[in-house]
N, CA, C and O atoms as CSV, one atom per row, in Angstrom:
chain,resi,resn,atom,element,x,y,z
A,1,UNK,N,N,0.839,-1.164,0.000
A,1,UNK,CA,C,0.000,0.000,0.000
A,1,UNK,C,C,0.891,1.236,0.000
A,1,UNK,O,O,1.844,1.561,0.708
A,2,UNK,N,N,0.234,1.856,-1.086
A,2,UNK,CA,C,1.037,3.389,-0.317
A,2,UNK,C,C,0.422,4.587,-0.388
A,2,UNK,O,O,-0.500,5.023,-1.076
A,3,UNK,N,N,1.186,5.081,0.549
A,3,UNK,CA,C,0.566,6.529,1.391
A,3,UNK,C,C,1.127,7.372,1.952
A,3,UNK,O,O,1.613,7.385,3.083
A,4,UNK,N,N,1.076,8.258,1.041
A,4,UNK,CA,C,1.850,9.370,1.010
A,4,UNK,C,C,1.476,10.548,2.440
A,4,UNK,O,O,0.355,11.029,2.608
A,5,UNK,N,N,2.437,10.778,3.165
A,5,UNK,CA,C,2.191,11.089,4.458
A,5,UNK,C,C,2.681,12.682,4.450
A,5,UNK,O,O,2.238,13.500,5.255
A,6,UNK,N,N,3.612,12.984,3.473
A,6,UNK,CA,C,3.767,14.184,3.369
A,6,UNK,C,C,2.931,14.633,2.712
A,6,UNK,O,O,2.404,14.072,1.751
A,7,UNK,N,N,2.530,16.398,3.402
A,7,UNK,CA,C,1.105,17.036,2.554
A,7,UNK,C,C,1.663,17.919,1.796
A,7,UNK,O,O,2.611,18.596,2.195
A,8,UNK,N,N,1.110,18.038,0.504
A,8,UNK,CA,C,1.908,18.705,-0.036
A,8,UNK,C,C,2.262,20.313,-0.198
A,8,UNK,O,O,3.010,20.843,-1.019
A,9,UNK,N,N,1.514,20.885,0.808
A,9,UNK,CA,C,1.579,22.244,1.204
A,9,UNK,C,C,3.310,22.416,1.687
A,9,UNK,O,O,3.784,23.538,1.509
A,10,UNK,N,N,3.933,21.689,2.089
A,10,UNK,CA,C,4.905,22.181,2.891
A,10,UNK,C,C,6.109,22.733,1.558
A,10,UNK,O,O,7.146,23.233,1.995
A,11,UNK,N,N,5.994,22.658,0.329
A,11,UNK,CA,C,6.773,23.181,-0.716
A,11,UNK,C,C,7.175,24.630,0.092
A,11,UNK,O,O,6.462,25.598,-0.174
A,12,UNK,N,N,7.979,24.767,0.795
A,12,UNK,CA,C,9.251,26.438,0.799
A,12,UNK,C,C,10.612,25.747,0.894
A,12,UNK,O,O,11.053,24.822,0.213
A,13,UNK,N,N,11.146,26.392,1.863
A,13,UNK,CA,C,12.573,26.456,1.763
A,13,UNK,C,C,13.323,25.470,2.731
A,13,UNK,O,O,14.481,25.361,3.135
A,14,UNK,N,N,12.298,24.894,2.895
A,14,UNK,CA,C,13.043,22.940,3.409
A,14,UNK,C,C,13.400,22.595,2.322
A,14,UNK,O,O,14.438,21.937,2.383
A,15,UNK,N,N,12.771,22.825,0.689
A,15,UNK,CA,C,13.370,21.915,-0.070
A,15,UNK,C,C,14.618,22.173,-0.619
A,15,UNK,O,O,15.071,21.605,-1.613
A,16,UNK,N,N,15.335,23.285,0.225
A,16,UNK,CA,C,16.119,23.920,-0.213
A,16,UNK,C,C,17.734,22.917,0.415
A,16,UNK,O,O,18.796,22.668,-0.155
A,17,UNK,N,N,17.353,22.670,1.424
A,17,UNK,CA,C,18.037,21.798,2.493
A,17,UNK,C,C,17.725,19.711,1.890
A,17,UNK,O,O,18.431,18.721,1.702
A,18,UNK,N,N,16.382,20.042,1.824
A,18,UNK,CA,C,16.073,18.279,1.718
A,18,UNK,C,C,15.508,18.455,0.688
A,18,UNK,O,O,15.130,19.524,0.208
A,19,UNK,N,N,15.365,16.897,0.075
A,19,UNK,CA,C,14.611,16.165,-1.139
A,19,UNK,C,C,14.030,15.022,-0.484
A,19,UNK,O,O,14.368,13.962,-1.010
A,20,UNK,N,N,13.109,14.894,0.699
A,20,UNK,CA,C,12.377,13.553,0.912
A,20,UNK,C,C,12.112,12.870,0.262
A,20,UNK,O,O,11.337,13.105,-0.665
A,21,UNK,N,N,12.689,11.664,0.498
A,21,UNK,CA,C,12.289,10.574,-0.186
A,21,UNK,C,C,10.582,10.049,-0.533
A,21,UNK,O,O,10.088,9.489,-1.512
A,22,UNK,N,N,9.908,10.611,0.985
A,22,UNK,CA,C,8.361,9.815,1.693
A,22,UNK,C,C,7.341,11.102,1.032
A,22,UNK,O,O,6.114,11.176,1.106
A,23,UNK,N,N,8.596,12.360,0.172
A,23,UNK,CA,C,7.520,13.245,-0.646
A,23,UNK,C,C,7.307,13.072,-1.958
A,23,UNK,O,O,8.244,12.653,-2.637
A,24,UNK,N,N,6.292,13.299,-2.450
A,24,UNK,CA,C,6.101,12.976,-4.330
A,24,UNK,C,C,5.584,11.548,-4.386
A,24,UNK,O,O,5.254,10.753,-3.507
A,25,UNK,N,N,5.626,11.485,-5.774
A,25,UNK,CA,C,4.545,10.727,-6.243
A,25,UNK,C,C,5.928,8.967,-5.783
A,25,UNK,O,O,5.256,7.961,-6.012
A,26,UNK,N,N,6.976,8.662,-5.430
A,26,UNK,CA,C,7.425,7.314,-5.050
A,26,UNK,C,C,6.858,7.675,-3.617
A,26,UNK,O,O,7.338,6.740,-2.976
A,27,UNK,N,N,6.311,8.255,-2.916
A,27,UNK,CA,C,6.653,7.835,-1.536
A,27,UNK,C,C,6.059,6.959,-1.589
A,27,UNK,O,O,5.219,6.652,-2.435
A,28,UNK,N,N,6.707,5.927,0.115
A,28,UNK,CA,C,5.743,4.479,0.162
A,28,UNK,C,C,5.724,4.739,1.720
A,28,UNK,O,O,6.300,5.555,2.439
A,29,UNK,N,N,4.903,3.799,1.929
A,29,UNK,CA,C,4.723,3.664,3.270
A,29,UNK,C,C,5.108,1.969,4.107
A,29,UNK,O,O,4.861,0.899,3.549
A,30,UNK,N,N,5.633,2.065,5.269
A,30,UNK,CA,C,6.387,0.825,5.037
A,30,UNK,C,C,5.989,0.570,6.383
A,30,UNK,O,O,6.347,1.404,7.214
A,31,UNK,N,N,5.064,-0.791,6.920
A,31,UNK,CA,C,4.905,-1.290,7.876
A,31,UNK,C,C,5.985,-2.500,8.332
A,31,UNK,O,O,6.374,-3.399,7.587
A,32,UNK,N,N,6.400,-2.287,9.833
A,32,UNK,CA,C,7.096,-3.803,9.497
A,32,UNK,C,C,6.336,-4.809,10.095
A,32,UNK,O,O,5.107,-4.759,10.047
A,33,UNK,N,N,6.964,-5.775,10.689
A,33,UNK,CA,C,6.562,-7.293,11.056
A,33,UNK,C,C,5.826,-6.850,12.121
A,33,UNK,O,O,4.702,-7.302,12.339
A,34,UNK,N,N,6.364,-5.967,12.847
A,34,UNK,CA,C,5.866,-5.970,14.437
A,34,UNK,C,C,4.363,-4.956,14.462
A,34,UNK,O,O,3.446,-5.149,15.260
A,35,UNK,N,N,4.372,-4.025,13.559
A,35,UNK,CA,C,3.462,-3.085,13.187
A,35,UNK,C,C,3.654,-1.575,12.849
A,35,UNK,O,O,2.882,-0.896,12.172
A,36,UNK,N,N,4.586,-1.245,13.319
A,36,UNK,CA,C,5.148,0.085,13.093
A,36,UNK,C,C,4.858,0.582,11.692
A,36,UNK,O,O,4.915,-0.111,10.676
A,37,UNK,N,N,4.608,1.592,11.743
A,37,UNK,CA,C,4.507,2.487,10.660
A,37,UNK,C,C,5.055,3.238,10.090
A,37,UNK,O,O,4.588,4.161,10.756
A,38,UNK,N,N,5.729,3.773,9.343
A,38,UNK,CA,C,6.663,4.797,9.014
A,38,UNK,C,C,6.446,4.872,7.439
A,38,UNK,O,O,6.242,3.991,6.604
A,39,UNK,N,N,6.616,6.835,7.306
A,39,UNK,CA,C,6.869,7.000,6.086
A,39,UNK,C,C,8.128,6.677,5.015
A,39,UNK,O,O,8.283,6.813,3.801
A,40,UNK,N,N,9.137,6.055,6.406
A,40,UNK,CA,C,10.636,6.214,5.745
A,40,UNK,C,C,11.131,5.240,6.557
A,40,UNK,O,O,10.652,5.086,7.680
A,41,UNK,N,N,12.580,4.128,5.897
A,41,UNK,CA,C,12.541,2.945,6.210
A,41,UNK,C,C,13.752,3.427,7.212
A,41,UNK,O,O,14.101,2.781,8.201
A,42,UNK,N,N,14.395,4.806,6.744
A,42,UNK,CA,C,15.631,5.164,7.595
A,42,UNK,C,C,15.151,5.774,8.988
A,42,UNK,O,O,16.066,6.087,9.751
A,43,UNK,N,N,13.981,5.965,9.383
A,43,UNK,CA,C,13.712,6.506,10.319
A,43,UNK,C,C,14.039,5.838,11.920
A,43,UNK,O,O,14.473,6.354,12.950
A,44,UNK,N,N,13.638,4.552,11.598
A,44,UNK,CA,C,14.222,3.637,12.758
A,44,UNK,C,C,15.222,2.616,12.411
A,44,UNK,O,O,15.180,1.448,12.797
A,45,UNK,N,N,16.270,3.221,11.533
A,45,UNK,CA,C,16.836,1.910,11.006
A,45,UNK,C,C,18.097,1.553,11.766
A,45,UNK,O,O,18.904,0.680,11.447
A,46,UNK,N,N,18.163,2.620,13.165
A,46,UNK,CA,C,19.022,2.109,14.173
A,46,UNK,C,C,18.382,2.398,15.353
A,46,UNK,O,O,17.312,2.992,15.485
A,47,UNK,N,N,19.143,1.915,16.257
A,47,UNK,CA,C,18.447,2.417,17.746
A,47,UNK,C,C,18.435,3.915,18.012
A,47,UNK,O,O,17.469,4.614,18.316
A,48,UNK,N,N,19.965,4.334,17.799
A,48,UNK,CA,C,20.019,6.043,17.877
A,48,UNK,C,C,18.807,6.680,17.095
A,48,UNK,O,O,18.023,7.481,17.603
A,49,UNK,N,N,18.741,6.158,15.607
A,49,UNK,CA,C,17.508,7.015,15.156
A,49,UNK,C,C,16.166,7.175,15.634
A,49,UNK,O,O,15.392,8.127,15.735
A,50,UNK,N,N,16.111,5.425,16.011
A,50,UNK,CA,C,14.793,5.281,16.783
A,50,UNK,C,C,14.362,6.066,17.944
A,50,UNK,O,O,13.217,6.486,18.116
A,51,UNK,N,N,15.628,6.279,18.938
A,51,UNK,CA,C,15.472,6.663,19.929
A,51,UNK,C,C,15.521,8.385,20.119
A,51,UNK,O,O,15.284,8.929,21.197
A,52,UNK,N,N,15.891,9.160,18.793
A,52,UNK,CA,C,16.175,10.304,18.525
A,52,UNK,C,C,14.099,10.785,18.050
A,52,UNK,O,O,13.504,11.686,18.642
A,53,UNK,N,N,13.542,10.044,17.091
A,53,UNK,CA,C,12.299,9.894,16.832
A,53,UNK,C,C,11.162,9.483,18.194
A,53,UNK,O,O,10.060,9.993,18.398
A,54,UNK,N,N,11.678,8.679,18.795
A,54,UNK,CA,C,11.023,8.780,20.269
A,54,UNK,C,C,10.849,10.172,20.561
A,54,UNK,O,O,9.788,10.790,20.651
A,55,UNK,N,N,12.221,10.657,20.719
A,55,UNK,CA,C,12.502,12.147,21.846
A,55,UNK,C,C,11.556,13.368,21.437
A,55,UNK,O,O,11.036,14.268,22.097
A,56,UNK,N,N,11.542,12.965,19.795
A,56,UNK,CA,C,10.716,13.373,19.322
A,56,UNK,C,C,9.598,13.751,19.279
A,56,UNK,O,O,9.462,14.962,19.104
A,57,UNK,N,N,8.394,12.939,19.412
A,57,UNK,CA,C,7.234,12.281,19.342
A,57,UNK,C,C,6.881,11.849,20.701
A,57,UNK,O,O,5.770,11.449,21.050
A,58,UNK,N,N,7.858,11.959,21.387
A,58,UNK,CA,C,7.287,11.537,22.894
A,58,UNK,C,C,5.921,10.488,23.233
A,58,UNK,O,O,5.676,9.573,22.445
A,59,UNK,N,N,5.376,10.626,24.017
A,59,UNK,CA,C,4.199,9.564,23.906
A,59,UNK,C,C,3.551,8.936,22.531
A,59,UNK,O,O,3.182,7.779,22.331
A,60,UNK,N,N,3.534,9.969,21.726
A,60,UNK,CA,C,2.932,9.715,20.622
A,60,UNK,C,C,3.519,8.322,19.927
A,60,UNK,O,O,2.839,7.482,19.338
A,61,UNK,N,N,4.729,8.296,20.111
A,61,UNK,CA,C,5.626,7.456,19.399
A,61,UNK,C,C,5.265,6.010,19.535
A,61,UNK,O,O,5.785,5.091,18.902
A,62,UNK,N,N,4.455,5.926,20.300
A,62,UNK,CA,C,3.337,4.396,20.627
A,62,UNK,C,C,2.432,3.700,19.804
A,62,UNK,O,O,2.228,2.518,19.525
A,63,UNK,N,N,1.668,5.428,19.324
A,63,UNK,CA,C,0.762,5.435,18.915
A,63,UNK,C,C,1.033,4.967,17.113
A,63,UNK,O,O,0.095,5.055,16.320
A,64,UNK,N,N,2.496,4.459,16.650
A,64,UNK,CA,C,2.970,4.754,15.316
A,64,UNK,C,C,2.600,3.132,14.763
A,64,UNK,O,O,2.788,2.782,13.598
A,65,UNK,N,N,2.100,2.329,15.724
A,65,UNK,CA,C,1.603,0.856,15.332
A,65,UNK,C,C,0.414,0.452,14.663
A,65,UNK,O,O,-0.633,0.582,15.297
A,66,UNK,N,N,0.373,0.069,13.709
A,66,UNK,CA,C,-1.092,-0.296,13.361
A,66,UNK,C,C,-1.954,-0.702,14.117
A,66,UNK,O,O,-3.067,-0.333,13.742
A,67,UNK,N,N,-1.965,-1.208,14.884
A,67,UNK,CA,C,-3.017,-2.012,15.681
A,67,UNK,C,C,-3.224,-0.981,16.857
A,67,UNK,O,O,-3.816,-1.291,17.891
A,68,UNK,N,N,-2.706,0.236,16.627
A,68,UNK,CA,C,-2.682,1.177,18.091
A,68,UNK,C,C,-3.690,2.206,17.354
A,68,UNK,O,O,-4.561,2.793,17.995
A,69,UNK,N,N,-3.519,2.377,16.001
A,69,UNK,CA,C,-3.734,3.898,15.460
A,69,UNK,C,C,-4.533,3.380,14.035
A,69,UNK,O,O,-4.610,2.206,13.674
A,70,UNK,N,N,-5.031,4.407,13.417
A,70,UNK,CA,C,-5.411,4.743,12.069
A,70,UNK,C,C,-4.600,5.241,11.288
A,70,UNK,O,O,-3.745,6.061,11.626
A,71,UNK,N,N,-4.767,4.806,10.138
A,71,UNK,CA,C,-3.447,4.934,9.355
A,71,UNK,C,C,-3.357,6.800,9.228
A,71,UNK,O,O,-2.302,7.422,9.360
A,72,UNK,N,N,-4.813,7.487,8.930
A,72,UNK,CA,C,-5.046,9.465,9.446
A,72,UNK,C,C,-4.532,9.550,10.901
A,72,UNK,O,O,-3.909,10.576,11.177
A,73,UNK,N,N,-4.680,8.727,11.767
A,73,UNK,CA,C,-4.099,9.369,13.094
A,73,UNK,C,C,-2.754,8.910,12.746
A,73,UNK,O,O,-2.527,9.467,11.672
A,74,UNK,N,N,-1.960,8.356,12.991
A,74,UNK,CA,C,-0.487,7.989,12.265
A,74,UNK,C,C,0.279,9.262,11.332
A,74,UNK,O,O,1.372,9.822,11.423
A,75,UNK,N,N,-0.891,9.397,10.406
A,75,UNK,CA,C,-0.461,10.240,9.201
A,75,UNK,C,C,-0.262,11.850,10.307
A,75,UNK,O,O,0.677,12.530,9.894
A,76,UNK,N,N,-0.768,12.283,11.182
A,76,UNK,CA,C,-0.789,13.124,12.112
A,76,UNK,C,C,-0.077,13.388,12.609
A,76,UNK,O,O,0.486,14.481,12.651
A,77,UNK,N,N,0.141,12.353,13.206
A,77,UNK,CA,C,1.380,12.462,14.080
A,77,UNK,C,C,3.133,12.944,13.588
A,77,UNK,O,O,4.096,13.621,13.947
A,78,UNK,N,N,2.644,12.017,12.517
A,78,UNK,CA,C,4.679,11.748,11.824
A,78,UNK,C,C,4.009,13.558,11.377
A,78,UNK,O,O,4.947,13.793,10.616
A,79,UNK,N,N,3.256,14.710,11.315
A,79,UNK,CA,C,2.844,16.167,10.912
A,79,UNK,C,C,4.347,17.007,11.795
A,79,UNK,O,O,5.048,17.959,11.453
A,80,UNK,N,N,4.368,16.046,13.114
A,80,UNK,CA,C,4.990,16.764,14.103
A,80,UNK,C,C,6.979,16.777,13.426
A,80,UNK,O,O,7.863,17.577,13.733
A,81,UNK,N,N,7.037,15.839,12.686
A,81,UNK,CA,C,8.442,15.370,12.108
A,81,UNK,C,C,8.132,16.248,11.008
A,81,UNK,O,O,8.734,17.312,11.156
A,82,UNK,N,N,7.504,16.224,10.075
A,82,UNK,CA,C,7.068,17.438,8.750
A,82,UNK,C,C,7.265,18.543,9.025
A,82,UNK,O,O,7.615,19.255,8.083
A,83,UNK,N,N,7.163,19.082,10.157
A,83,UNK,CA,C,6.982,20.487,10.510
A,83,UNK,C,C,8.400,20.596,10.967
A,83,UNK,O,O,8.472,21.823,11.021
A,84,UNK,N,N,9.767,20.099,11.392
A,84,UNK,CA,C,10.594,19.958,11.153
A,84,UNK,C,C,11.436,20.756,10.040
A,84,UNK,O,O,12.361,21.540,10.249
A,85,UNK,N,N,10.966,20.418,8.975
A,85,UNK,CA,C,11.792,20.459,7.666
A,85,UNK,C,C,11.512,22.137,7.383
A,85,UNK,O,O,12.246,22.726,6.589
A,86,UNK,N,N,10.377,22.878,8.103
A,86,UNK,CA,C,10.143,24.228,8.140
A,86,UNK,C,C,11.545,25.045,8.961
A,86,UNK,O,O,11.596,26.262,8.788
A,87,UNK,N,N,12.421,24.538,9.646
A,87,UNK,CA,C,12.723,24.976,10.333
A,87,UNK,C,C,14.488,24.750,10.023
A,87,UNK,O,O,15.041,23.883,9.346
A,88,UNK,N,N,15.184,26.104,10.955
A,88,UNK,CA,C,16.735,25.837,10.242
A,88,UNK,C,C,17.435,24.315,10.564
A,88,UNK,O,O,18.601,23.966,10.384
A,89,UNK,N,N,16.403,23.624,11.052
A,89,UNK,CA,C,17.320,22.084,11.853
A,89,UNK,C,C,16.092,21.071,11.637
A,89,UNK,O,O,15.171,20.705,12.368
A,90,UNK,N,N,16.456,20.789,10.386
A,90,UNK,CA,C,15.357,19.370,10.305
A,90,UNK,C,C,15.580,18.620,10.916
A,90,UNK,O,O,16.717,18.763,11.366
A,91,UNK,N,N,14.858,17.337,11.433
A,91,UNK,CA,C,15.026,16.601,12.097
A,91,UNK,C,C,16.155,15.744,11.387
A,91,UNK,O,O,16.391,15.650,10.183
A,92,UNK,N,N,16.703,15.224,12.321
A,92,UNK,CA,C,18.758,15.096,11.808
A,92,UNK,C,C,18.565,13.633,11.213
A,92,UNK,O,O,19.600,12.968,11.202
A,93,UNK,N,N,17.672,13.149,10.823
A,93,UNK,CA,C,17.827,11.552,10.382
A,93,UNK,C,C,17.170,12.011,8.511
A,93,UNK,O,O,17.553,11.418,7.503
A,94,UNK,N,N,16.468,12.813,8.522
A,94,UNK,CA,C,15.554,13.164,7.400
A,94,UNK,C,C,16.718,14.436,7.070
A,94,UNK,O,O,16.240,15.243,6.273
A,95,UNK,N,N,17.700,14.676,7.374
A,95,UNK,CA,C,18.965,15.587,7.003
A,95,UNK,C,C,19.710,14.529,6.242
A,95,UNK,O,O,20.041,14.513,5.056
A,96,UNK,N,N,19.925,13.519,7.339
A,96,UNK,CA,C,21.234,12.702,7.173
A,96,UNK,C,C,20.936,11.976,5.475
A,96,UNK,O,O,21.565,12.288,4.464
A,97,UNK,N,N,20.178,11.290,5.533
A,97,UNK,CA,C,19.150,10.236,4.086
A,97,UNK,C,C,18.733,11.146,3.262
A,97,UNK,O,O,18.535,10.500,2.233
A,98,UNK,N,N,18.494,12.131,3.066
A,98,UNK,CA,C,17.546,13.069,2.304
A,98,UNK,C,C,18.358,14.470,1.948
A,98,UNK,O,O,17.896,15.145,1.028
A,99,UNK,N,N,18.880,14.677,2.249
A,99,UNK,CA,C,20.338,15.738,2.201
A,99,UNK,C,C,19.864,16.721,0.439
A,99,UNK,O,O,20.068,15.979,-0.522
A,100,UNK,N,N,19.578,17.474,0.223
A,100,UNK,CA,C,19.730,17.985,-0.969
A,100,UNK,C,C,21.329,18.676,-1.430
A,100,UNK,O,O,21.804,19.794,-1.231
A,101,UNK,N,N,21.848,17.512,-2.093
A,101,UNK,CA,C,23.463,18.166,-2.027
A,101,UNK,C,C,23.867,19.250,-3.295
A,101,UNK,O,O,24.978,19.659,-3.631
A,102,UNK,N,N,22.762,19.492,-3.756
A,102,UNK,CA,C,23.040,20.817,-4.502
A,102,UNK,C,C,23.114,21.929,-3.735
A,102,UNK,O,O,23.973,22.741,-4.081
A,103,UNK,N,N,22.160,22.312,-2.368
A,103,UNK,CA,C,22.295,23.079,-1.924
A,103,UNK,C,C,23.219,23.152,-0.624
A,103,UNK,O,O,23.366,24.277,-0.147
A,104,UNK,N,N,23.881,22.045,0.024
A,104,UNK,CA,C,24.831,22.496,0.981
A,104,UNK,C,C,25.556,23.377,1.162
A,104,UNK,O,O,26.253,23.404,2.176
């Protein structure tokens, strides 16, 4: 399935910094075994990231399981990581994977 979690209002000057992968017409959406949800496979693809996306998301970060949430409440939440990319310090995992290296 896929489902595009980025809205596409957020076009300014994040894209100046990033090229998301989880934006445009490839994004996918990637559940794993256990249920987790994510727009992006790099988001928890270590503990540091995971645990950097926790710090993040704080309680919410529970709520990122299928069997916990709706795939619109889900889509909500990861709003709080989107809103990120507005700002001079995207969230440092969606920097690190997504990097627009024309503009560094």
């Amino acid at each position: 399935m896929v489902f595009l979690f980025i809205s596409n209002g957020v076009k300014n000057h994040f894209m100046q910094k990033l090229s998301p992968k989880c934006y445009g017409k490839n994004a996918q959406t990637f559940i794993e075994v256990n249920g987790f949800v994510s727009p992006c496979c790099w988001l928890v693809s270590t503990n540091k990231r995971a645990d950097l996306l926790k710090k993040l998301l704080g309680n919410k970060f529970d709520k990122l399981y299928i069997t916990e949430s709706s795939m619109d409440e889900i889509k909500q939440i990861y709003k709080k990581l989107e809103n990120t990319w507005k700002t001079d310090q995207p969230f440092s995992t969606c920097l690190e994977e997504c990097r627009n290296n024309k503009n560094v």
